[in-house]
C-alpha positions in Angstrom: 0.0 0.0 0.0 1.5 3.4 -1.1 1.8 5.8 2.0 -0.1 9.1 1.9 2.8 11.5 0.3 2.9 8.8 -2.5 -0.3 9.2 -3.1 -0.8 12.7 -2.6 2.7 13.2 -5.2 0.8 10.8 -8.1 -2.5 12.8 -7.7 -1.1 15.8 -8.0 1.1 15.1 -10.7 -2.3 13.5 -12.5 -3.4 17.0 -12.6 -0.5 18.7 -14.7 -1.9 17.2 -18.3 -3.8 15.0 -20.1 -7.5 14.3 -18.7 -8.5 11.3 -16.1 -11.3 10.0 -14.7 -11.7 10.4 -10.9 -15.1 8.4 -10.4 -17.0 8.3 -6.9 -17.5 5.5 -4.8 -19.4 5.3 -1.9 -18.4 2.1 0.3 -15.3 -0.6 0.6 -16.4 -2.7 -2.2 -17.2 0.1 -4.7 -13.9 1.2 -4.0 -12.0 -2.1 -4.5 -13.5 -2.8 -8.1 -13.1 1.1 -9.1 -9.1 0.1 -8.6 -9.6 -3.4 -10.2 -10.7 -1.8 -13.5 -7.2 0.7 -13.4 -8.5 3.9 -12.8 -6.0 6.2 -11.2 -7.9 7.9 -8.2 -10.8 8.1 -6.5 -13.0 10.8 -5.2 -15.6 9.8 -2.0 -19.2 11.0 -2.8 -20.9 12.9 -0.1 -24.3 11.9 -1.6 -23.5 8.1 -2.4 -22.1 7.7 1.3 -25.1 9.7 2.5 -27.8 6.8 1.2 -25.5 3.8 2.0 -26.1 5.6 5.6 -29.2 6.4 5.4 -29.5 9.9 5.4 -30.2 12.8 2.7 -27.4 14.1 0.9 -25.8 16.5 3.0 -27.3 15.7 6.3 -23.9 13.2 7.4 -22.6 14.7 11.2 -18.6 15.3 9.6 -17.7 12.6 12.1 -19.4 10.2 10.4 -17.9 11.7 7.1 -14.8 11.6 8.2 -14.7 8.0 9.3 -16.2 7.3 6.0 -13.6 9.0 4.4 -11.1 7.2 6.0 -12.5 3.8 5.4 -12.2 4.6 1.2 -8.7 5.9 1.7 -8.0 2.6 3.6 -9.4 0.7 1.0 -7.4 1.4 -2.3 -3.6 1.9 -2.9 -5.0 5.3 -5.1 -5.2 8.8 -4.2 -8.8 9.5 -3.2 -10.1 13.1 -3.4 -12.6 14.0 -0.5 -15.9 15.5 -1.5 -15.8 17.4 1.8 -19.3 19.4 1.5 -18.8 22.6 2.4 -15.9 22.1 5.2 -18.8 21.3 7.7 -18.6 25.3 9.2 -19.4 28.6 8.0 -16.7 30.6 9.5 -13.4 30.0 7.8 -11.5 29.1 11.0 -14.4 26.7 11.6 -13.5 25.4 7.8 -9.6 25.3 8.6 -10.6 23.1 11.7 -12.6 20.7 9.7 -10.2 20.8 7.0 -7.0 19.7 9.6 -9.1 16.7 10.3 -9.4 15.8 6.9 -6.1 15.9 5.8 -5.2 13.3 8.5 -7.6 10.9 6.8 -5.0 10.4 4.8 -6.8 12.2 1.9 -4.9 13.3 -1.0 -7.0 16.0 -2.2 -10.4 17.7 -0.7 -13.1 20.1 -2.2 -14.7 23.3 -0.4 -17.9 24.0 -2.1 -19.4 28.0 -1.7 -22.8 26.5 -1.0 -24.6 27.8 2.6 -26.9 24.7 2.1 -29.8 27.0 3.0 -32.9 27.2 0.0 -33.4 30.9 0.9 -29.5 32.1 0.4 -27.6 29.1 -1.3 -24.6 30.9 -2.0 -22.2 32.3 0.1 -21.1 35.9 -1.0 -17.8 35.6 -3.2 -15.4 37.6 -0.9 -16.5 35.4 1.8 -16.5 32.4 0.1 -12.8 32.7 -1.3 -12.2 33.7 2.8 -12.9 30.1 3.3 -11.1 28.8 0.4 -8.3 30.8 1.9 -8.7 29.5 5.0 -8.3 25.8 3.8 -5.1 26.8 1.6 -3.4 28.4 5.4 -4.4 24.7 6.9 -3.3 22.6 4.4 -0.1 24.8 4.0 0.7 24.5 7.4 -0.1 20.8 7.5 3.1 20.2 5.2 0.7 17.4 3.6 0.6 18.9 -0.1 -3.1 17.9 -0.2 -4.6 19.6 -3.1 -7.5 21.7 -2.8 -10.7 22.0 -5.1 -12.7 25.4 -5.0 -16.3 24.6 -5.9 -18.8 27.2 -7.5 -22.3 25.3 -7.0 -24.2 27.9 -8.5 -25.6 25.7 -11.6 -27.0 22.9 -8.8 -28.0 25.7 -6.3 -30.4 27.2 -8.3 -28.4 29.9 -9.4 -27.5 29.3 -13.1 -25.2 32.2 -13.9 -21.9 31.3 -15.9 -20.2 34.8 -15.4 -21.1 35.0 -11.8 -19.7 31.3 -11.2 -16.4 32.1 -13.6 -16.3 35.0 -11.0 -16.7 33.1 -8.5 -13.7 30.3 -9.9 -11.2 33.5 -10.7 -12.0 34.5 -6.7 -10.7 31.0 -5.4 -8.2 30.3 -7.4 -6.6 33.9 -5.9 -7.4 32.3 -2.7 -5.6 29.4 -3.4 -7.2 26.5 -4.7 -5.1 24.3 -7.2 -8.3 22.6 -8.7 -11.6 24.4 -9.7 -15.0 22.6 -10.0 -18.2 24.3 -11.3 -21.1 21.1 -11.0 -23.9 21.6 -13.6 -21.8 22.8 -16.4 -23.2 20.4 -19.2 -22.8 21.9 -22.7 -19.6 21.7 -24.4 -20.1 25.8 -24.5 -20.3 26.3 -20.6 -17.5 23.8 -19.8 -15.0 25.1 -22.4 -16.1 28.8 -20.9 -15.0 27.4 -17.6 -11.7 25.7 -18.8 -10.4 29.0 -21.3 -11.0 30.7 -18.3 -9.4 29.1 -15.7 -6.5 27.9 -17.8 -3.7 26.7 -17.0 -5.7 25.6 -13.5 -6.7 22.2 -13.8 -10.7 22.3 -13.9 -12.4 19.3 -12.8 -15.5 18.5 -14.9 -19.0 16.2 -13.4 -20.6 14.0 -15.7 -23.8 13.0 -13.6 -25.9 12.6 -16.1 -26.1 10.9 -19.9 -25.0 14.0 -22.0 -23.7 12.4 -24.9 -20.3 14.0 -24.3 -17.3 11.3 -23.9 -14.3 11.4 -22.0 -12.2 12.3 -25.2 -15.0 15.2 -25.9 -14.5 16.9 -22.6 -10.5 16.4 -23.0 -10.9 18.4 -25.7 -12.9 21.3 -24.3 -9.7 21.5 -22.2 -11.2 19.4 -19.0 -8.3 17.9 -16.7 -10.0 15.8 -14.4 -13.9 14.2 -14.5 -16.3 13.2 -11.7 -19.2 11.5 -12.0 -20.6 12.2 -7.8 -23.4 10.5 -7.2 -24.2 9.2 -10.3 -22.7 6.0 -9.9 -24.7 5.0 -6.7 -27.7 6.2 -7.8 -27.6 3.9 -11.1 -27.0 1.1 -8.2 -30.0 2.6 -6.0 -31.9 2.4 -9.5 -31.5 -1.1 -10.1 -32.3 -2.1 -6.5 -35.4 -0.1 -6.0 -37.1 -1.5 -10.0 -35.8 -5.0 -8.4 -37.7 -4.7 -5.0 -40.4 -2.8 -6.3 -41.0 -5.3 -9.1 -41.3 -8.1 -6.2 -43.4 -5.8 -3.7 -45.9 -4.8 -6.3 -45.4 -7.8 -8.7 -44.6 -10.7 -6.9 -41.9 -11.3 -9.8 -38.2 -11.7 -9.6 -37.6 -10.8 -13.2 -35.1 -8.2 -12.5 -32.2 -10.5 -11.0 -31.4 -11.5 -14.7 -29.0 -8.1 -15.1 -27.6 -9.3 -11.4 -23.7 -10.1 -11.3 -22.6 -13.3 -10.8 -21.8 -14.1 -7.2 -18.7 -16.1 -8.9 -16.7 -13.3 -10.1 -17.5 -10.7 -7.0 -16.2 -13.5 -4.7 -13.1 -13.8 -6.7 -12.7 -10.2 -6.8 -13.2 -9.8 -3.1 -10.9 -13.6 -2.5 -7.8 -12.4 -0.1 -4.8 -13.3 -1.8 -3.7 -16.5 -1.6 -6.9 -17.6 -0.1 
């Protein structure tokens, strides 16, 4: 297993060209195939690990994220990427305190996202918002860990579709520090290669959360670095389960198992070595 500055170095040099895919899972399992089919990170999903717990994205107590957090860093010898919400504080210092307790997760990357999480005011105003983004840059400095941060514009996904306010909003963290930028919602190859001319040479990280048609090639060549896919992946796995169960609870019928995967080839998958 690599150690955490190995695995902080390889994501970080991942970022300086070329485009990868980062993909989210949410549990120990999800994380162990992600590796077995060579991708080269991961990034946790605060809305995947949210279900598996039973709560609404977003609702998670940060000790329970943390230890969740954790667990997928434990679980794979590649870089994971923390989709750390909004630092679990308002204040910046209360951010930089989260954001210490992050980095000793063993993360080798984490995202701060300018959302207040409240329907009525969902955005942070920008010079407090890159306050915070600062504020995670002085605890991650002073950490020594080289964990790289991710400034997130949610506008698009908070209700609050403006590109030039969230390209404002991207130029404002980026002064503030962050080595990655992130702007969820961008969809059309216009808005996303807005968001990459702009931000260039900053690495911007790109979601693909829903079927858009675009491939990985397509956004590589609108000048995306890294791609995401949050929630997406869990939800495709909450999809299958709940047309399975519902099929037998309203049904009686067990059609659905025919798309299951073979108990075979996870248990060989999951075998310890040598076992």
């Amino acid at each position: 297993m690599p150690s955490a500055t190995e695995k902080r170095q390889v994501f970080r040099q991942l970022h300086e060209g070329g485009c990868f895919v980062i993909p989210n899972p949410w549990d120990i399992g999800t994380a162990r195939y992600l590796q077995h089919l060579s991708f080269k990170a991961l990034a946790t999903t605060s809305a995947g690990a949210a279900w598996s717990m039973g709560y609404a994205d977003g609702a998670v107590p940060r000790d329970k994220m943390l230890a969740h957090i954790r667990e997928i860093v434990a679980a794979s010898d590649l870089p994971v990427n923390a989709d750390f919400e909004g630092g679990y504080a308002d204040d910046p210092d209360g951010v930089a305190a989260s954001v210490r307790l992050c980095i000793d997760t063993g993360v080798a990357g984490l995202s701060i996202e300018d959302s207040t999480g409240r329907k009525d005011d969902p955005l942070y105003p920008i010079d407090f918002a890159a306050a915070r983004i600062r504020a995670a840059r002085a605890a991650i400095d002073q950490s020594g860990s080289g964990v790289l941060l991710t400034g997130r514009a949610e506008g698009f996904i908070r209700g609050r579709p403006d590109l030039e306010e969230m390209i404002r909003r991207l130029i404002a963290y980026t002064e503030a520090g962050a080595d990655c930028l992130y702007a969820p919602g961008t969809t059309t190859h216009e808005q996303i290669a807005a968001v990459c001319n702009k931000m260039a040479p900053k690495p911007v990280n790109v979601l693909m959360g829903t079927a858009t048609g675009l491939t990985v090639g397509d956004i590589a060549a609108l000048g995306g670095r890294r791609i995401s896919v949050g929630g997406s992946l869990a939800r495709t796995a909450w999809g299958a389960f709940i047309r399975a169960a519902t099929q037998i609870a309203a049904d009686g019928r067990f059609d659905a198992f025919a798309d299951a995967a073979p108990s075979t080839e996870l248990n060989r998958l999951f075998r310890a070595p040598g076992a």
